[in-house]
OpenMM code with the backbone's topology and positions (N, CA, C; nanometers):
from openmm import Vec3, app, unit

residues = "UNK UNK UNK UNK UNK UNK UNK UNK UNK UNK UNK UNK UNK UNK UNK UNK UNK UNK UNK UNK UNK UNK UNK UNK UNK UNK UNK UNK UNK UNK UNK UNK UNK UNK UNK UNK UNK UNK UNK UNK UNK UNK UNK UNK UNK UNK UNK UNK UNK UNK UNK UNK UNK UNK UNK UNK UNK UNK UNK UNK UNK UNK UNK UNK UNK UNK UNK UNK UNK UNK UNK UNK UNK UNK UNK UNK UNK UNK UNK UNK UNK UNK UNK UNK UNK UNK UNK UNK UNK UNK UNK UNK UNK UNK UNK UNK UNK UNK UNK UNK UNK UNK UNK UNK UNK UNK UNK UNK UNK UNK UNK UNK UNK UNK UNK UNK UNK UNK UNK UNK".split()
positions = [
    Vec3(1.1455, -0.2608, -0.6599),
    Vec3(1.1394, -0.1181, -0.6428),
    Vec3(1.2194, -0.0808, -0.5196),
    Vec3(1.3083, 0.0305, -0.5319),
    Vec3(1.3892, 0.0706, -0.4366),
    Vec3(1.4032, 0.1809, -0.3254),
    Vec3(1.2726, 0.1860, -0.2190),
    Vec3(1.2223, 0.3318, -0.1630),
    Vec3(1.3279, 0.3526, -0.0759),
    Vec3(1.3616, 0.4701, -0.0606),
    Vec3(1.4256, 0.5679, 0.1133),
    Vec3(1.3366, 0.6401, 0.1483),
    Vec3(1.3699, 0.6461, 0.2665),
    Vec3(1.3012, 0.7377, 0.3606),
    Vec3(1.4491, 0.8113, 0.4114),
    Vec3(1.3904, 0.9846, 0.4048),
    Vec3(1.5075, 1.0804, 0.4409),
    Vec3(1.4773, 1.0846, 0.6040),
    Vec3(1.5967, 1.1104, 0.6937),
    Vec3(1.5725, 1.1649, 0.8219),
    Vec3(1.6642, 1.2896, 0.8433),
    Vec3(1.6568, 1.3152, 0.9383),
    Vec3(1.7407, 1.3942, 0.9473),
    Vec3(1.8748, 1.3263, 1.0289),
    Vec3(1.9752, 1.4383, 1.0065),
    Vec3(2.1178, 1.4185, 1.0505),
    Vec3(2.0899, 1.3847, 1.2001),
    Vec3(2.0221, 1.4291, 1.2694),
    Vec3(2.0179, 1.3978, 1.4583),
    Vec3(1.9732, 1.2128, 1.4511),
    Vec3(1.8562, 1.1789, 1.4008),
    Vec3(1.8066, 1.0190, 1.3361),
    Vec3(1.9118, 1.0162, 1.2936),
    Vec3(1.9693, 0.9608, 1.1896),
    Vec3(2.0468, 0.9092, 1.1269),
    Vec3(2.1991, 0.8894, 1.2135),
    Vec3(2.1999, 0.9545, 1.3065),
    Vec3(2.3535, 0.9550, 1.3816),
    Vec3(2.2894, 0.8535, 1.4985),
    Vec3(2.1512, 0.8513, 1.6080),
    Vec3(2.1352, 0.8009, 1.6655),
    Vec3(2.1078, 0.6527, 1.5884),
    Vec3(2.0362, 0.6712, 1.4995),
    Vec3(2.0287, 0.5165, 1.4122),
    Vec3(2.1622, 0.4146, 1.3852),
    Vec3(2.2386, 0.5031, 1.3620),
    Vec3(2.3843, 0.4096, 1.3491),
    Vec3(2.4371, 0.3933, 1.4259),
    Vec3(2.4188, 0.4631, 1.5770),
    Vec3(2.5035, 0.4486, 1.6830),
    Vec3(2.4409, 0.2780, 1.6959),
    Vec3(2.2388, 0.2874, 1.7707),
    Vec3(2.1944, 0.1897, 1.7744),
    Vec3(2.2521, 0.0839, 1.7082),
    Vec3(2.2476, 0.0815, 1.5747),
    Vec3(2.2705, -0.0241, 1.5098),
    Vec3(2.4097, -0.1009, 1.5267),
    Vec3(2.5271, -0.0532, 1.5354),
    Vec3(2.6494, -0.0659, 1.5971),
    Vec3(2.6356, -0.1635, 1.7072),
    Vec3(2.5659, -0.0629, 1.8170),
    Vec3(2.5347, -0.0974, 1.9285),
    Vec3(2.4602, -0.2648, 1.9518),
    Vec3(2.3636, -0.2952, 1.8832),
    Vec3(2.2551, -0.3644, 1.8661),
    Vec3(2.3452, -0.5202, 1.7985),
    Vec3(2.3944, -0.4612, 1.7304),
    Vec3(2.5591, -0.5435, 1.6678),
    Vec3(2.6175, -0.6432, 1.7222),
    Vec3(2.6953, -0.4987, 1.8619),
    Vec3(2.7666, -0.6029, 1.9414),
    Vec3(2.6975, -0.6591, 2.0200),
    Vec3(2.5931, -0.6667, 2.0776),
    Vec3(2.5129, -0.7353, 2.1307),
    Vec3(2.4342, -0.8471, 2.1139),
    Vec3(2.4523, -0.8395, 1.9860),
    Vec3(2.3920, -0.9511, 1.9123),
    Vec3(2.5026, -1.0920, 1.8710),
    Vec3(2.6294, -1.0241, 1.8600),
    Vec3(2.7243, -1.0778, 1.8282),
    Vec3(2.6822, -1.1889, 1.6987),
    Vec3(2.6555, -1.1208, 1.5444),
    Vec3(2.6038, -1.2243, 1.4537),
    Vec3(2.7254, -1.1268, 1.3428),
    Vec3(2.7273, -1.2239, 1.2326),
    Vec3(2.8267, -1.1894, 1.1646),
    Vec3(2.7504, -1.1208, 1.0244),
    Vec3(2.8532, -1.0930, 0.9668),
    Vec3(2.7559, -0.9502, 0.8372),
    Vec3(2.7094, -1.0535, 0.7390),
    Vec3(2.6890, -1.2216, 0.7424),
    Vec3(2.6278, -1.3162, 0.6507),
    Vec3(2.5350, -1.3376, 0.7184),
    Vec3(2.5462, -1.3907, 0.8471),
    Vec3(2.4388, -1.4305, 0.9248),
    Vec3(2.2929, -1.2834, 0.9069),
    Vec3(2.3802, -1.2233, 0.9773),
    Vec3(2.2200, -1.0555, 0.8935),
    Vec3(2.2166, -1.0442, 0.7597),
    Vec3(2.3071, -1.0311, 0.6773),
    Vec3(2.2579, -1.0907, 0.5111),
    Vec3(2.1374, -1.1735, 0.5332),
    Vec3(2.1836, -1.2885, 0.5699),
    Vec3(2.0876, -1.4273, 0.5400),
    Vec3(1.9656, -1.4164, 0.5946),
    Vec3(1.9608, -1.3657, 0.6979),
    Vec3(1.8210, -1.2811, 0.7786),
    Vec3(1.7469, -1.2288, 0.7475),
    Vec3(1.8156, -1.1149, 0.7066),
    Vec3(1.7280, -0.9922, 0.6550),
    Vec3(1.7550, -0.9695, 0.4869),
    Vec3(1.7587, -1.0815, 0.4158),
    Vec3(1.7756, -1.1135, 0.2758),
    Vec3(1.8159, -0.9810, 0.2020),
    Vec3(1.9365, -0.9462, 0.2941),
    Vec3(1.9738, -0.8544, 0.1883),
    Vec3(2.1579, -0.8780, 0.1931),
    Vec3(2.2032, -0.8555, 0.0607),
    Vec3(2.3754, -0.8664, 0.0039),
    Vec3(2.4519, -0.8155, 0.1381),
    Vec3(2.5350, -0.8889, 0.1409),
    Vec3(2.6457, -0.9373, 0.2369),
    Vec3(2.7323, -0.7881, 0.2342),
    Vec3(2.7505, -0.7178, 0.0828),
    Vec3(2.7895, -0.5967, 0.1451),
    Vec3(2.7342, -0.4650, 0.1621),
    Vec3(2.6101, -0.4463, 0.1439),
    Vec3(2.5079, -0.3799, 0.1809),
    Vec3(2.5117, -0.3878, 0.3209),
    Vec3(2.5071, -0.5492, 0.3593),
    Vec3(2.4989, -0.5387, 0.5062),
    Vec3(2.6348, -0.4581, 0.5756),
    Vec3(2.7089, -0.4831, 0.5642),
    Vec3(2.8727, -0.4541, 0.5938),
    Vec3(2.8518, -0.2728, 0.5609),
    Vec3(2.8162, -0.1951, 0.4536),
    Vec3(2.8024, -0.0716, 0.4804),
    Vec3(2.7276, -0.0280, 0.5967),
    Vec3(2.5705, -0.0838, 0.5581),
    Vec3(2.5247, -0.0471, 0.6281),
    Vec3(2.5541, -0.0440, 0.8275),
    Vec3(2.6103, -0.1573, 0.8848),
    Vec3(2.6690, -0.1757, 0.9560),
    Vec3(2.7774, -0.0496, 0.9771),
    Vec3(2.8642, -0.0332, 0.8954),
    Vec3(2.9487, 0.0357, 0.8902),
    Vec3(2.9200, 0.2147, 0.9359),
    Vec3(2.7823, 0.2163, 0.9393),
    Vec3(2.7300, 0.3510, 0.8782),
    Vec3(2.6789, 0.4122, 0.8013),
    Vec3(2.7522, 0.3633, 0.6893),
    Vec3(2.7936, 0.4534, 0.5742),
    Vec3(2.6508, 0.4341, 0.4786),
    Vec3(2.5200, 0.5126, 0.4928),
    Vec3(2.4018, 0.5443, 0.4760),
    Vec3(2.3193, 0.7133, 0.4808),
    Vec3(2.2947, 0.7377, 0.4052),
    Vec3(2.2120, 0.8541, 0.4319),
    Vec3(2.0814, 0.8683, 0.4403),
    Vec3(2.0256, 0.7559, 0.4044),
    Vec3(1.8585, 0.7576, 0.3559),
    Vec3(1.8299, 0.6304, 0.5172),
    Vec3(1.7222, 0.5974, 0.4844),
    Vec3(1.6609, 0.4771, 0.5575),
    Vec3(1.5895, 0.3980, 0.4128),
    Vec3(1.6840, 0.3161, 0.3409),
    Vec3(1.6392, 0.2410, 0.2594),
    Vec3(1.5640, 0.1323, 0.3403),
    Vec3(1.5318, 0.0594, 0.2186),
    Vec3(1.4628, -0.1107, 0.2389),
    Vec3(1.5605, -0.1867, 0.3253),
    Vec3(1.6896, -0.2062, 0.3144),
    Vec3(1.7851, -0.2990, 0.3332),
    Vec3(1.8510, -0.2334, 0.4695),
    Vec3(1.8253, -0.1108, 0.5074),
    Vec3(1.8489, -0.0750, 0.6386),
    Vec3(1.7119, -0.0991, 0.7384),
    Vec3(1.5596, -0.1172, 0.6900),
    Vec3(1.4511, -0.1180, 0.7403),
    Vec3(1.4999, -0.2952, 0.8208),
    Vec3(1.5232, -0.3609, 0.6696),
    Vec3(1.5142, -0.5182, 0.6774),
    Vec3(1.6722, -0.5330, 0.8000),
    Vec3(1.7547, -0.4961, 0.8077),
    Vec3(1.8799, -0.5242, 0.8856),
    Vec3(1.8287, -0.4597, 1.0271),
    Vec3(1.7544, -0.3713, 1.0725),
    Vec3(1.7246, -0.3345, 1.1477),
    Vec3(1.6359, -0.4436, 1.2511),
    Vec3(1.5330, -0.4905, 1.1806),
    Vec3(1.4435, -0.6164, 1.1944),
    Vec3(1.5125, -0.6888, 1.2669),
    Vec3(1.6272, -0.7249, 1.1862),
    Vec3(1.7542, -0.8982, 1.2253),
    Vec3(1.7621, -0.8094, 1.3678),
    Vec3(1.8427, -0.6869, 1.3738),
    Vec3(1.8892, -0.6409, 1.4967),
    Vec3(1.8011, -0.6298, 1.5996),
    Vec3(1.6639, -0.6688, 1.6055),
    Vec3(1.5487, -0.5849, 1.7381),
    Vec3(1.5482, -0.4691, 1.7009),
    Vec3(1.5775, -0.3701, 1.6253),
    Vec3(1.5955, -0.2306, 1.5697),
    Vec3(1.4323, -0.1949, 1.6007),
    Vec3(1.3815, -0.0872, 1.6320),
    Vec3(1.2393, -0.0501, 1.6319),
    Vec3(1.2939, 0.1065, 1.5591),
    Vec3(1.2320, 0.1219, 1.4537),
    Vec3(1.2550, 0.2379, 1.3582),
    Vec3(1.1675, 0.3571, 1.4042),
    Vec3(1.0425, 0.2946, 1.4397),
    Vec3(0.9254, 0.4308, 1.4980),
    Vec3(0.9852, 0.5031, 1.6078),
    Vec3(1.0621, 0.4781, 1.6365),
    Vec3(1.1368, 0.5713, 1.7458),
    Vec3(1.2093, 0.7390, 1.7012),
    Vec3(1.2148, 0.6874, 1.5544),
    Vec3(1.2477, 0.8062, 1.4690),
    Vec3(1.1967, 0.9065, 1.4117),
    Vec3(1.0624, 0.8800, 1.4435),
    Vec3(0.9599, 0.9319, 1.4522),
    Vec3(0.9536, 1.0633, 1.5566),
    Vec3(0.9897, 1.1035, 1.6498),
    Vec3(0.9400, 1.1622, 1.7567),
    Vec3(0.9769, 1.3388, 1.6997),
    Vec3(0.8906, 1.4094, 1.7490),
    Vec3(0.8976, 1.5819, 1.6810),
    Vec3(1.0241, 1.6221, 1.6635),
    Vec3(1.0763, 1.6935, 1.5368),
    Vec3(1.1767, 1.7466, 1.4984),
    Vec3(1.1605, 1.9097, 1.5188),
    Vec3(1.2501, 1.9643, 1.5453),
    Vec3(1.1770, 2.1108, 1.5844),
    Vec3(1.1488, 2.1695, 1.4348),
    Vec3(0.9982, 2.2341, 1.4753),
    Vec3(0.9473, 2.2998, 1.3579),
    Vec3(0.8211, 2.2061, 1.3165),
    Vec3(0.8433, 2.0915, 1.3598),
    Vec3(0.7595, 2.0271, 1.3451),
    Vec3(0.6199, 2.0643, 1.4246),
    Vec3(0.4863, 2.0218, 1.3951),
    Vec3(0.3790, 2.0299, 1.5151),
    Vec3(0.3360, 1.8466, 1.5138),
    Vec3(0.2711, 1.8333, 1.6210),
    Vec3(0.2054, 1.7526, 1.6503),
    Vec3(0.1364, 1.5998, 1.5103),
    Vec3(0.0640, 1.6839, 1.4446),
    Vec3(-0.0301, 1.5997, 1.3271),
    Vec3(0.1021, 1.5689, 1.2402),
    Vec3(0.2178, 1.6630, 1.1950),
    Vec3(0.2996, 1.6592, 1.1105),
    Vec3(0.4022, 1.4996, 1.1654),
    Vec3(0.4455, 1.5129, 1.2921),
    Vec3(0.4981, 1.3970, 1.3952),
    Vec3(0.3824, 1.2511, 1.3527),
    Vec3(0.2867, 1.2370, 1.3431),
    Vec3(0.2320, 1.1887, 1.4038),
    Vec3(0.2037, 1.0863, 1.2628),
    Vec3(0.1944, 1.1877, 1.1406),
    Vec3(0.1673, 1.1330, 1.0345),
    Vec3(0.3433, 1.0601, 1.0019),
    Vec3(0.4299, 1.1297, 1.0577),
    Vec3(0.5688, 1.0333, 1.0167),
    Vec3(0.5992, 0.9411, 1.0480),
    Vec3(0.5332, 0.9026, 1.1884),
    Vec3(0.5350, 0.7834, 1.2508),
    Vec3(0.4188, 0.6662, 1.2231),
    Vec3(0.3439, 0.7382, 1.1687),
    Vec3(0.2502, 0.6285, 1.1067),
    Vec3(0.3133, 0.5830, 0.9353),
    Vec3(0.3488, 0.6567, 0.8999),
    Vec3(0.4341, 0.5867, 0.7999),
    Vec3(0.5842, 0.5035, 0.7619),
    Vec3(0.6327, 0.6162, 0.9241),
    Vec3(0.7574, 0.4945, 0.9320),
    Vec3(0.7002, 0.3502, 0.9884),
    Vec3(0.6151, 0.3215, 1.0625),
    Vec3(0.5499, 0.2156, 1.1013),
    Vec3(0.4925, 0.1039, 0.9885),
    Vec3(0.4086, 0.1934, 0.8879),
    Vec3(0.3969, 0.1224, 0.7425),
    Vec3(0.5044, 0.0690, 0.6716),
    Vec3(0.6171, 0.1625, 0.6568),
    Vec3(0.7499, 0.1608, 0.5608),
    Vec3(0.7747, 0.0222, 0.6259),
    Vec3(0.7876, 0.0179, 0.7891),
    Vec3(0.8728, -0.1060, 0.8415),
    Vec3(0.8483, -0.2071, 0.8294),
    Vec3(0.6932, -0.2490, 0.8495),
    Vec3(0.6282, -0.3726, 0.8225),
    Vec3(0.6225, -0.4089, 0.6339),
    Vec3(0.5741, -0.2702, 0.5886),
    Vec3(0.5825, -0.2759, 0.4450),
    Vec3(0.5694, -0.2453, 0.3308),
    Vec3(0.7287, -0.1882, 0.3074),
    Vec3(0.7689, -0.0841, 0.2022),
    Vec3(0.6540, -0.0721, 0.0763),
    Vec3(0.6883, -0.1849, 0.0195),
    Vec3(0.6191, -0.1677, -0.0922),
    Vec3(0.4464, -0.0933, -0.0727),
    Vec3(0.3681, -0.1079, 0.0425),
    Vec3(0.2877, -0.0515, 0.0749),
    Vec3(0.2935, 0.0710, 0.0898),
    Vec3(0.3668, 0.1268, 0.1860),
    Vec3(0.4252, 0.2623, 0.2078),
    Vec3(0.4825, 0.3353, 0.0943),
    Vec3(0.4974, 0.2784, -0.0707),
    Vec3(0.5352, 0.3132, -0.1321),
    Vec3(0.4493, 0.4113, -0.2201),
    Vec3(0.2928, 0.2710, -0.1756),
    Vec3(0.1752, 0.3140, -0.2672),
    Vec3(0.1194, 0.4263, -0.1810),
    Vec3(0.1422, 0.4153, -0.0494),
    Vec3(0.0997, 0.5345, 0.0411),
    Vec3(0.1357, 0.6316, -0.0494),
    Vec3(0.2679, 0.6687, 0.0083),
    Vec3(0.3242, 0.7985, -0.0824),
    Vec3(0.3222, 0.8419, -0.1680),
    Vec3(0.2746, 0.7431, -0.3098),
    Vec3(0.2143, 0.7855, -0.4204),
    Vec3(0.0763, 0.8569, -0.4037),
    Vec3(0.0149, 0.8391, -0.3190),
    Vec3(-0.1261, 0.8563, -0.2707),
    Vec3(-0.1330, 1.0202, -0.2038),
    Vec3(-0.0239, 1.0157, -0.1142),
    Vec3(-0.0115, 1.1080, -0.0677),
    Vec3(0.0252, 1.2372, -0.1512),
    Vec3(0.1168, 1.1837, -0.2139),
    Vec3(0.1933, 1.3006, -0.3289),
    Vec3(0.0841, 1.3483, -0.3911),
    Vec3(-0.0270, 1.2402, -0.4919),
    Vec3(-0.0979, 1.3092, -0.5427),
    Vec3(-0.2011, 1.3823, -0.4936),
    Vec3(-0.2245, 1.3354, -0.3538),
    Vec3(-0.3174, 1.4846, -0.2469),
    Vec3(-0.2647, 1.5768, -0.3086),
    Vec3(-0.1266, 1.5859, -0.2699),
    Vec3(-0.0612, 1.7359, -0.2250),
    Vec3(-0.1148, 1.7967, -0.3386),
    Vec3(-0.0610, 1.7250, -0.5182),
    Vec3(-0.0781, 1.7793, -0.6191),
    Vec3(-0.2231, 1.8556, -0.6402),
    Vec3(-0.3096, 1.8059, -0.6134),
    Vec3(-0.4202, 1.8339, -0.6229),
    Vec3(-0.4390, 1.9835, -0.6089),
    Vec3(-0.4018, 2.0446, -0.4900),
    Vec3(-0.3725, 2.1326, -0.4100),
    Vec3(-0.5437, 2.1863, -0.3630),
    Vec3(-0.5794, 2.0640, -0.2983),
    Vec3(-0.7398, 2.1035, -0.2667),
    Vec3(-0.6868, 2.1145, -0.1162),
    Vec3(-0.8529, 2.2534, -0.1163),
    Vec3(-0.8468, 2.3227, 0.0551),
    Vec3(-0.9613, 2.2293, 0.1365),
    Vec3(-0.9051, 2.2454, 0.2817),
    Vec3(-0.9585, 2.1758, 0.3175),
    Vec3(-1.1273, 2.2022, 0.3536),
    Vec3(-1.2188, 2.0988, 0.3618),
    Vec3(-1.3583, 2.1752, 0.3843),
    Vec3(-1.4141, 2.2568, 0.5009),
] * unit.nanometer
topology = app.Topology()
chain = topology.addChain("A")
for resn in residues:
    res = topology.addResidue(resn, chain)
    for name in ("N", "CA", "C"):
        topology.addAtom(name, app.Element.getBySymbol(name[0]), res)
């Protein structure tokens, strides 16, 4: 199963800078993080590259290889309040350790919403 997580354009520009960054510092080659973070050699190489819009699985897992800490992406977006922050970071925290969990979250969650029950 193949989840993303959307961020916004401000995340997503600091995420790739990091990751770049995290890169050269690491100095490992786009097989060596393949082989790591068990994901295709050119997945890794996009992703590396940038060239991403979501926060898939295979950017969660390449992040890992890098020291990457994702909950950082987490922090209030304007418009946001407090509980809204708070619940994103508890799920980017799930997503990171583990998607497929975070998957069933969100199924869970979705069907709250559907429900459309008030609160008591």
């Amino acid at each position: 199963m193949h989840i993303c997580m959307k961020a916004t354009e401000k995340e997503l520009t600091a995420l790739k800078r990091d990751i770049a960054e995290a890169r050269r510092k690491r100095v490992l080659r786009i097989a060596d993080i393949g082989r790591m973070a068990n994901v295709d050699a050119s997945q890794v190489s996009r992703v590396v590259r940038g060239d991403f819009k979501t926060i898939s699985s295979n950017v969660v897992q390449i992040c890992k290889v890098l020291g990457l800490e994702l909950e950082t992406l987490a922090a209030p977006a304007d418009g946001h309040d407090i509980g809204s922050s708070r619940l994103h970071a508890g799920v980017r925290r799930l997503y990171e350790k583990n998607p497929q969990i975070a998957d069933r979250l969100a199924t869970v969650l979705e069907t709250i919403a559907d429900l459309n029950v008030a609160p008591a």
